[in-house]
C-alpha positions as CSV (number, residue, x, y, z in Angstrom):
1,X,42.0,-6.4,3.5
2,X,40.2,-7.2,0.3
3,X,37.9,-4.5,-0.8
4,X,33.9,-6.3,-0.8
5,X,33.6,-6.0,-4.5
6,X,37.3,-7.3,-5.6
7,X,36.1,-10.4,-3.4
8,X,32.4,-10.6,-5.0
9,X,34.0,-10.7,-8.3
10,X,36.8,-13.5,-7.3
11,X,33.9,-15.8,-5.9
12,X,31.6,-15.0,-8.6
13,X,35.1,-15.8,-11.2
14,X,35.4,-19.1,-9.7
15,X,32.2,-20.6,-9.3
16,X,31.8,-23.1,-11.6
17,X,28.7,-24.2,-14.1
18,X,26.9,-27.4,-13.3
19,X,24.9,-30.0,-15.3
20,X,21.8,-29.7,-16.1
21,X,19.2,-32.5,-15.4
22,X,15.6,-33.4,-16.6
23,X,13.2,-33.3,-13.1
24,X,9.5,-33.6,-12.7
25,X,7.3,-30.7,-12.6
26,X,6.3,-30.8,-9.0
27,X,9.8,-31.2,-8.2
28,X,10.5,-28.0,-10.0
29,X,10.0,-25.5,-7.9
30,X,12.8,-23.0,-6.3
31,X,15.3,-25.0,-9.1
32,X,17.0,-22.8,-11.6
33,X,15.8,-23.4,-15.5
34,X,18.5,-24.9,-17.9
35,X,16.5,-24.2,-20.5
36,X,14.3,-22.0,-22.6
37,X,10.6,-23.4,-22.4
38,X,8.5,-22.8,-25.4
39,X,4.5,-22.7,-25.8
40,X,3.4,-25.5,-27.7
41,X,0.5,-23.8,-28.2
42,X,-1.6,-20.5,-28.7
43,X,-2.8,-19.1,-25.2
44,X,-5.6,-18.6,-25.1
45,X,-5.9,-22.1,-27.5
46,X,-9.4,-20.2,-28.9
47,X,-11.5,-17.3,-28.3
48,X,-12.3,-17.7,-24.7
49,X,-15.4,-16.2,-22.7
50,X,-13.6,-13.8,-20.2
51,X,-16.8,-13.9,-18.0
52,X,-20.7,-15.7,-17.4
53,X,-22.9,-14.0,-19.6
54,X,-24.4,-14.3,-23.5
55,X,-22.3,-14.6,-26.4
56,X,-23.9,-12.5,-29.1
57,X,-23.1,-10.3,-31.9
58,X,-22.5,-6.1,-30.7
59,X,-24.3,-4.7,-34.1
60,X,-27.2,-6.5,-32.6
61,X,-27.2,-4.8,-29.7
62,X,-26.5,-1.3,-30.4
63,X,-29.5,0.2,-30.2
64,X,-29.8,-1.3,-26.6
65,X,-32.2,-2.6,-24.8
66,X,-33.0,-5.5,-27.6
67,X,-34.8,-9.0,-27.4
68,X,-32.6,-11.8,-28.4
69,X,-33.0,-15.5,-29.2
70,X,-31.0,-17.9,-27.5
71,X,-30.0,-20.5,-29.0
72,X,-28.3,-22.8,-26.4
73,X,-25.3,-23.1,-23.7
74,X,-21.6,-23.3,-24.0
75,X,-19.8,-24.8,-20.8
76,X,-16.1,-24.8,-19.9
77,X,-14.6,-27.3,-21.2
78,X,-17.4,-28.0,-24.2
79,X,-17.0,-27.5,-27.6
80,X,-19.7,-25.4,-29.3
81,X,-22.2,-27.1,-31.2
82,X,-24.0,-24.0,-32.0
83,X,-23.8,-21.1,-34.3
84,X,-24.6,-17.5,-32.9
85,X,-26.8,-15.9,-36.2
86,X,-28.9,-12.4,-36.4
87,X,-30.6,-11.5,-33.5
88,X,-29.6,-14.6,-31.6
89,X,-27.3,-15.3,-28.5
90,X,-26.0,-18.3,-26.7
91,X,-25.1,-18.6,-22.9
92,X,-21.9,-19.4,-22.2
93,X,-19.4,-19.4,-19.3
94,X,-16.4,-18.3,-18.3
95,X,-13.1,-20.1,-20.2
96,X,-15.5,-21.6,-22.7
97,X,-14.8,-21.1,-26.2
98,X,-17.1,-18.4,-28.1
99,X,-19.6,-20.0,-30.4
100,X,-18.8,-19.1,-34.4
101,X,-21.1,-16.0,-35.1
102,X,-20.5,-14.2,-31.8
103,X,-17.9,-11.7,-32.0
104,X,-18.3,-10.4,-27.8
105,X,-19.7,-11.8,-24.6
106,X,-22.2,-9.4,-21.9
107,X,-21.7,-10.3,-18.9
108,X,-24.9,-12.1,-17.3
109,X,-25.5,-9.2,-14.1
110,X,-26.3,-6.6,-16.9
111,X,-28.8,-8.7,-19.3
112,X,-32.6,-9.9,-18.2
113,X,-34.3,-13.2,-18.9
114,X,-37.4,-13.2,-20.6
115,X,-37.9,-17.0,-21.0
116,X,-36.3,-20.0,-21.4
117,X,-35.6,-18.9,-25.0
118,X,-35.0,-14.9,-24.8
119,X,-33.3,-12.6,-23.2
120,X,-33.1,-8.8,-22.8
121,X,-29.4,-7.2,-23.0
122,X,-29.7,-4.0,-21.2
123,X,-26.7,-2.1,-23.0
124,X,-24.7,-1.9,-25.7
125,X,-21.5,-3.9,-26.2
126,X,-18.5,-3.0,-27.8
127,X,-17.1,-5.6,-30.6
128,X,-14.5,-8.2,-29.0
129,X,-15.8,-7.2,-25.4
130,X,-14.9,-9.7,-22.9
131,X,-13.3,-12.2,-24.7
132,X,-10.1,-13.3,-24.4
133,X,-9.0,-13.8,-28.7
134,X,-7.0,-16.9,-29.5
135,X,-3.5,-16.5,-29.0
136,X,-3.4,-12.9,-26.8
137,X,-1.4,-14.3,-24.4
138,X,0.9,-16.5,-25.9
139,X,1.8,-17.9,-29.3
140,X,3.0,-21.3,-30.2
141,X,6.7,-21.2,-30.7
142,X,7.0,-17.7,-28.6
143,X,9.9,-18.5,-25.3
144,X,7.4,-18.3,-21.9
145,X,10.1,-18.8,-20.1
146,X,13.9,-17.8,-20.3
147,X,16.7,-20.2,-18.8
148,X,18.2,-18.9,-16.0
149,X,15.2,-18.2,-13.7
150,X,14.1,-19.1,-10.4
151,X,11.0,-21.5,-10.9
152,X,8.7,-20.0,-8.8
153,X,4.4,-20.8,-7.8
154,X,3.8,-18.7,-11.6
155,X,6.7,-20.2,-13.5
156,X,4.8,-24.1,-12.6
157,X,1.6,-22.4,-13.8
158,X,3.6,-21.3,-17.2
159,X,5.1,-24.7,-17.1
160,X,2.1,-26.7,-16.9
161,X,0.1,-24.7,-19.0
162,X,3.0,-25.2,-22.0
163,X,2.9,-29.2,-21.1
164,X,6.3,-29.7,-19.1
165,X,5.5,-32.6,-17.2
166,X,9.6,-32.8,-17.2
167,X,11.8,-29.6,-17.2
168,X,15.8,-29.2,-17.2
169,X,17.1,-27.2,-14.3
170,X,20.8,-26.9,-13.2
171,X,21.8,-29.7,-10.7
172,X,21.4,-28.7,-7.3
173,X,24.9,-27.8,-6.0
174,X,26.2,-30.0,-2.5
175,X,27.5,-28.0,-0.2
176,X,29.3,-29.8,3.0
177,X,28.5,-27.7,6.5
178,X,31.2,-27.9,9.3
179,X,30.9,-25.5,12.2
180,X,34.2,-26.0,14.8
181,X,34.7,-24.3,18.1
182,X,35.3,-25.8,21.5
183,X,32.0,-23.6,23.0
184,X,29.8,-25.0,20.4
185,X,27.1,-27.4,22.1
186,X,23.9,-29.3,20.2
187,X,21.2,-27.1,19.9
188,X,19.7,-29.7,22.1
189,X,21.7,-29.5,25.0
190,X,22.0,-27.1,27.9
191,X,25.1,-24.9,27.3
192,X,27.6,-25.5,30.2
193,X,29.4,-22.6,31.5
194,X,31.5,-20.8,28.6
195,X,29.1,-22.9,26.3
196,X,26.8,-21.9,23.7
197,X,24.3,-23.5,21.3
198,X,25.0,-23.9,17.3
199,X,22.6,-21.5,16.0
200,X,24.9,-21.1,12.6
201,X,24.9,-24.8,11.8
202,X,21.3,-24.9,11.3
203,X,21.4,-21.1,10.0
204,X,23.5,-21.2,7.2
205,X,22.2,-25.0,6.3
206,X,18.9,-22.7,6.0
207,X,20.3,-20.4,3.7
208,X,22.1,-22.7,1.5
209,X,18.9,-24.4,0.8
210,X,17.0,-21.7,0.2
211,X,19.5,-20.7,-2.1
212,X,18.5,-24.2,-4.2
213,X,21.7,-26.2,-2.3
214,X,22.1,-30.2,-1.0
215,X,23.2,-29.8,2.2
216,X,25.1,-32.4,3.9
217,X,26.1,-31.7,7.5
218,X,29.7,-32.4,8.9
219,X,28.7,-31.5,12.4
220,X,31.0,-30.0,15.1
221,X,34.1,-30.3,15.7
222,X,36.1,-29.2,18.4
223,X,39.4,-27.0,18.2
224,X,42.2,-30.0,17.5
225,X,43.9,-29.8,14.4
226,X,43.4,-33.7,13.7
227,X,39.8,-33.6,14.1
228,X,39.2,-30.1,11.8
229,X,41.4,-32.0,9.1
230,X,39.3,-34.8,9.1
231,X,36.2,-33.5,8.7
232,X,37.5,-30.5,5.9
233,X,39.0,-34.3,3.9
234,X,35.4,-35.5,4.3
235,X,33.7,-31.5,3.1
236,X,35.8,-31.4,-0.2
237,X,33.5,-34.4,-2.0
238,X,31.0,-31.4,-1.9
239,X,30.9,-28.9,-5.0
240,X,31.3,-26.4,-2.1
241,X,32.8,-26.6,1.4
242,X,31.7,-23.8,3.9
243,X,33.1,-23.5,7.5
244,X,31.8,-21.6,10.3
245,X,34.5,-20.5,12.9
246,X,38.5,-21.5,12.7
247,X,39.3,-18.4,10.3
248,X,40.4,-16.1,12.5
249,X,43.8,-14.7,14.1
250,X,43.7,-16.6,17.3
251,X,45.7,-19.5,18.8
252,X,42.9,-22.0,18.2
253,X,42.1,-21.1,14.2
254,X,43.4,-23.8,13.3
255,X,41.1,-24.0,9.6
256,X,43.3,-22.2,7.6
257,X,46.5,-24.8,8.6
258,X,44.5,-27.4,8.0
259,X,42.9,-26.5,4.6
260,X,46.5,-25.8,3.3
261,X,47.7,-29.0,4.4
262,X,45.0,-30.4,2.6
263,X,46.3,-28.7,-0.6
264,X,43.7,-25.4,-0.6
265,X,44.4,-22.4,-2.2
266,X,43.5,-19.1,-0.5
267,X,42.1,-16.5,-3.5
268,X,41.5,-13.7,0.0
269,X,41.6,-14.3,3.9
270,X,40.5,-11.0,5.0
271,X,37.6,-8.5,3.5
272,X,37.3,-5.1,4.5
273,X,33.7,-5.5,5.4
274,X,31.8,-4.9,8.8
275,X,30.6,-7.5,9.9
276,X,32.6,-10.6,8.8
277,X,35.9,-9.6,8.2
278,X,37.6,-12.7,8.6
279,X,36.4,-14.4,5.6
280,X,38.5,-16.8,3.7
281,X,37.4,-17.9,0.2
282,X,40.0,-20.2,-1.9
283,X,40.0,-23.8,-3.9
284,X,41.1,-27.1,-3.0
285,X,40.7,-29.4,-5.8
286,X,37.6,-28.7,-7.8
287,X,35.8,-27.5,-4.6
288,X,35.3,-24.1,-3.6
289,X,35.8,-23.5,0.1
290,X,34.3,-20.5,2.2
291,X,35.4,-19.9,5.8
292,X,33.1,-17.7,7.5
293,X,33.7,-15.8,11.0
294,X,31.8,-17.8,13.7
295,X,30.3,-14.8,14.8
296,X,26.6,-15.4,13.8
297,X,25.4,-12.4,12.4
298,X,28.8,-12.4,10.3
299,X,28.2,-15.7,9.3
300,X,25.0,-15.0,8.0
301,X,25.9,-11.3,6.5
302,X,29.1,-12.9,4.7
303,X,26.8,-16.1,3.6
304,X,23.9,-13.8,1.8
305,X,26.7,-11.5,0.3
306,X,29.2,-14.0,-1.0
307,X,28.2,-17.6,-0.7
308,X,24.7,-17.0,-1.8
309,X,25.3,-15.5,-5.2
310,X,27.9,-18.1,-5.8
311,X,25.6,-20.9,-5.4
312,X,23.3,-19.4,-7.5
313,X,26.0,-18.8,-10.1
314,X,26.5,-22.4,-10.1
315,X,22.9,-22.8,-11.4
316,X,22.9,-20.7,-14.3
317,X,20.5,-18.2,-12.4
318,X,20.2,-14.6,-13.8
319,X,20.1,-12.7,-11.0
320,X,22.6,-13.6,-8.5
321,X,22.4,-11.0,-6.1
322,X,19.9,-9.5,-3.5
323,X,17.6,-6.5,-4.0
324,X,19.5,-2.9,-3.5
325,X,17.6,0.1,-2.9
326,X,18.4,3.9,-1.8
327,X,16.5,4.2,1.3
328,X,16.0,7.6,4.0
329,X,17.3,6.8,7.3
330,X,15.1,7.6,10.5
331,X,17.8,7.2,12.3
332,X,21.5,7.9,12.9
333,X,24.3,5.3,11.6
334,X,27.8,5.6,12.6
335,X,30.6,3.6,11.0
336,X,34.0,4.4,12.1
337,X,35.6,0.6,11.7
338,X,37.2,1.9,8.2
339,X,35.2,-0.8,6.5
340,X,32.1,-1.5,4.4
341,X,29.5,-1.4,7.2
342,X,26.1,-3.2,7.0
343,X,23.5,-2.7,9.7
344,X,20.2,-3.9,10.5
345,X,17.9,-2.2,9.6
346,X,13.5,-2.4,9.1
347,X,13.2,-0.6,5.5
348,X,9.4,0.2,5.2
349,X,7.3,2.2,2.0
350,X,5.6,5.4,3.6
351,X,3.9,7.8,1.8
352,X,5.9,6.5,-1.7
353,X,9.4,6.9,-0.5
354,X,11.3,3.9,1.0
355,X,12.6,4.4,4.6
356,X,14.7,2.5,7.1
357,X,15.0,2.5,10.7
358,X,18.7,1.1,12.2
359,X,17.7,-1.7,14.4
360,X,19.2,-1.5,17.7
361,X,22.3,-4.2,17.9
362,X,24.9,-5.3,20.3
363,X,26.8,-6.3,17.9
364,X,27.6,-9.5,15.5
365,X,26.6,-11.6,17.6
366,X,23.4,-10.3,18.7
367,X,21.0,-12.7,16.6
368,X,17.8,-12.0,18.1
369,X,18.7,-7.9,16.5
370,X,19.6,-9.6,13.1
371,X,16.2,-11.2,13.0
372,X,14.1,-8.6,13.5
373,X,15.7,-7.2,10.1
374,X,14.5,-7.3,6.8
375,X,17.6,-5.1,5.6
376,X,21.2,-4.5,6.0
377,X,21.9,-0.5,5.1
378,X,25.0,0.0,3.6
379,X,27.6,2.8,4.6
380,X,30.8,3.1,3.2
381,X,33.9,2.6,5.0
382,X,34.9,6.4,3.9
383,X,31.1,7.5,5.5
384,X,31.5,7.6,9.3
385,X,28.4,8.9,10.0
386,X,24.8,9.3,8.6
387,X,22.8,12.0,10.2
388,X,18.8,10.9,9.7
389,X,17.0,12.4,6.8
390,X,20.1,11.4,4.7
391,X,19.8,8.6,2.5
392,X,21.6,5.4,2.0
393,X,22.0,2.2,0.0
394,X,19.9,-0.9,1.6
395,X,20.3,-4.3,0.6
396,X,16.9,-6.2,1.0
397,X,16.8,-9.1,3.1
398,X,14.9,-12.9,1.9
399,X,11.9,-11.9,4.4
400,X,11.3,-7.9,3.4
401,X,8.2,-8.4,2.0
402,X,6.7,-10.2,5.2
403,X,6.4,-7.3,7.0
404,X,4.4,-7.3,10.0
405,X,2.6,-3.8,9.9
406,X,4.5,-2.8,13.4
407,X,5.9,0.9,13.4
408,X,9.0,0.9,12.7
């Protein structure tokens, strides 16, 4: 068997670059940049109020309380028409630029109207208080935002605010699904005796979106060599081809047969990881192809640690794989399959240290278990047991930060 990170590094080796493409902002998000964006423009584009109150000048006001003049408004979105002089002020509100003459703003809650025309600032103000200066945030010309990321809710804000109505992002890799096995039924059907529903067609379909994908579904296939070949001829017009089920040792895996009929090359058939050790990773033509155990929870393990960070590779992103952190364990692991075991596990911050509770699991096929994970805790294959207290390496899971509250 392959060790895990000799395999990582083959599939992260082979996947390939795609083409960028221009796209329109709101169909930016979760797309990986292709470029660097630059500010056209200083951010704040002048001195900007930072809150409601009077725009004034602090060596007016230092010997607090003191009477001043005002002299008018400024409104979001107005440009001042005013000038703030000696012993004067002007009302202005947030985001609105600060009038010439005023150096700070005081916010309105501590100041007192005395009229329409004066008001009564209560305390001093330091110089440059409350404003936000021309060009603190950004500058024009300075990089907002560096190719390679993830565009996420705050990258379209950075992206609007630098005027991207069109941005270039890698093109979305296609990835063909096929999920074989005679037991395989719709998920809308009533499983027949022997029978069981495809939980990792629409599973893995999930992840490879979510990991910026075009998904195009094969559908099942039963176990007959003739109709696994031609659905794999109709997969490999994807960038990658990824089949669930078929890669194993038995007398109806009939994937791997097929594939090298159809001209793949195998690059590893077997990783010494727990779950998912049949996993199969090779080329045929310019299309990667993943075979992944048809175990579910394998499927899914093997998909987040190998498939996942190739896709993502594809796009140019910067960070390809998930979150890894040491964790404490509440609870005993044991790992005596003489692989890289990774186990379920709720990992949780209590009183500033990070701490993981095994989830109770029948096994890699028990889904409901892998679900109620937001981790996988990593134990080496030369580790057979971890006693609790000790601590561990966990990788983080997409849904870790929706944590429910519930003890662990």
């Amino acid at each position: 068997m392959m060790p895990v990170e000799e395999a990582f590094e083959i599939v992260l080796r082979e996947a390939p670059a795609l083409p960028d493409e221009a796209v329109a902002l709101d169909d930016a998000l979760s797309r990986v940049l292709a470029e660097d964006v630059v500010s056209d423009l200083d951010l704040p584009p002048f001195d900007r109020a930072a809150m409601d109150g009077y725009a004034l000048r602090a060596k007016d006001v230092v010997a607090a309380p003191a009477a001043l003049d005002v002299t008018g408004e400024v409104r979001a979105g107005q440009w001042p028409d005013l000038t703030v002089g000696p012993g004067q002020a002007a009302r202005i509100m947030t985001g609105a630029p600060l009038p010439p003459g005023a150096d700070s703003v005081k916010q309105v809650e501590k100041t007192q109207p005395l009229d329409e025309f004066r008001v009564t600032i209560l305390s001093a103000v330091a110089e440059g208080a409350n404003v936000a200066p021309r060009g603190s945030e950004v500058r024009a010309g300075d990089v907002v935002l560096a190719r390679g990321r993830v565009i996420d809710p705050a990258a379209i804000a950075v992206l609007a605010s630098s005027g991207k109505a069109r941005v270039r992002v890698a093109r979305r890799p296609v990835v063909a699904l096929l999920v074989t096995g005679d037991e395989i039924v719709e998920v809308s059907a009533t499983p027949a005796p022997g029978q069981i529903r495809n939980s990792n067609g629409p599973a893995v379909a999930a992840q490879a979106r979510l990991a910026g994908a075009e998904v195009r579904i094969l559908g099942v296939v039963p176990d007959r060599q003739e109709a696994i070949a031609e659905a794999l001829r109709a997969g490999l017009a994807a960038d990658v081809l990824v089949v669930s089920g078929g890669v194993s040792a038995g007398d109806y895996d009939l994937v791997e047969p097929a594939l090298l009929e159809l001209g793949a090359t195998f690059l590893f058939t077997k990783v010494a990881i727990k779950p998912g050790a049949p996993l199969v990773f090779g080329r045929c033509g310019e299309t990667l192809v993943f075979g992944l155990p048809g175990n579910p929870v394998s499927a899914q393990v093997t998909f987040d640690l190998f498939v996942r960070p190739a896709l993502l590779k594809m796009q140019g992103a910067r960070v390809l794989d998930r979150p890894r952190v040491a964790v404490e364990l509440l609870g005993p692991v044991k790992n005596r399959s003489g692989r890289k075991s990774h186990v379920p596990a709720r990992v949780r911050l209590e009183g500033g240290r990070l701490v993981a509770r095994p989830v109770r699991s029948m096994g890699s096929g028990d889904l409901t278990a892998h679900a109620r994970a937001n981790a996988l805790v990593v134990i080496e294959a030369e580790r057979p047991q971890v006693a609790a207290g000790e601590t561990a390496e966990a990788v983080l899971l997409g849904n870790f930060l929706e944590d429910d509250g519930a003890p662990l």
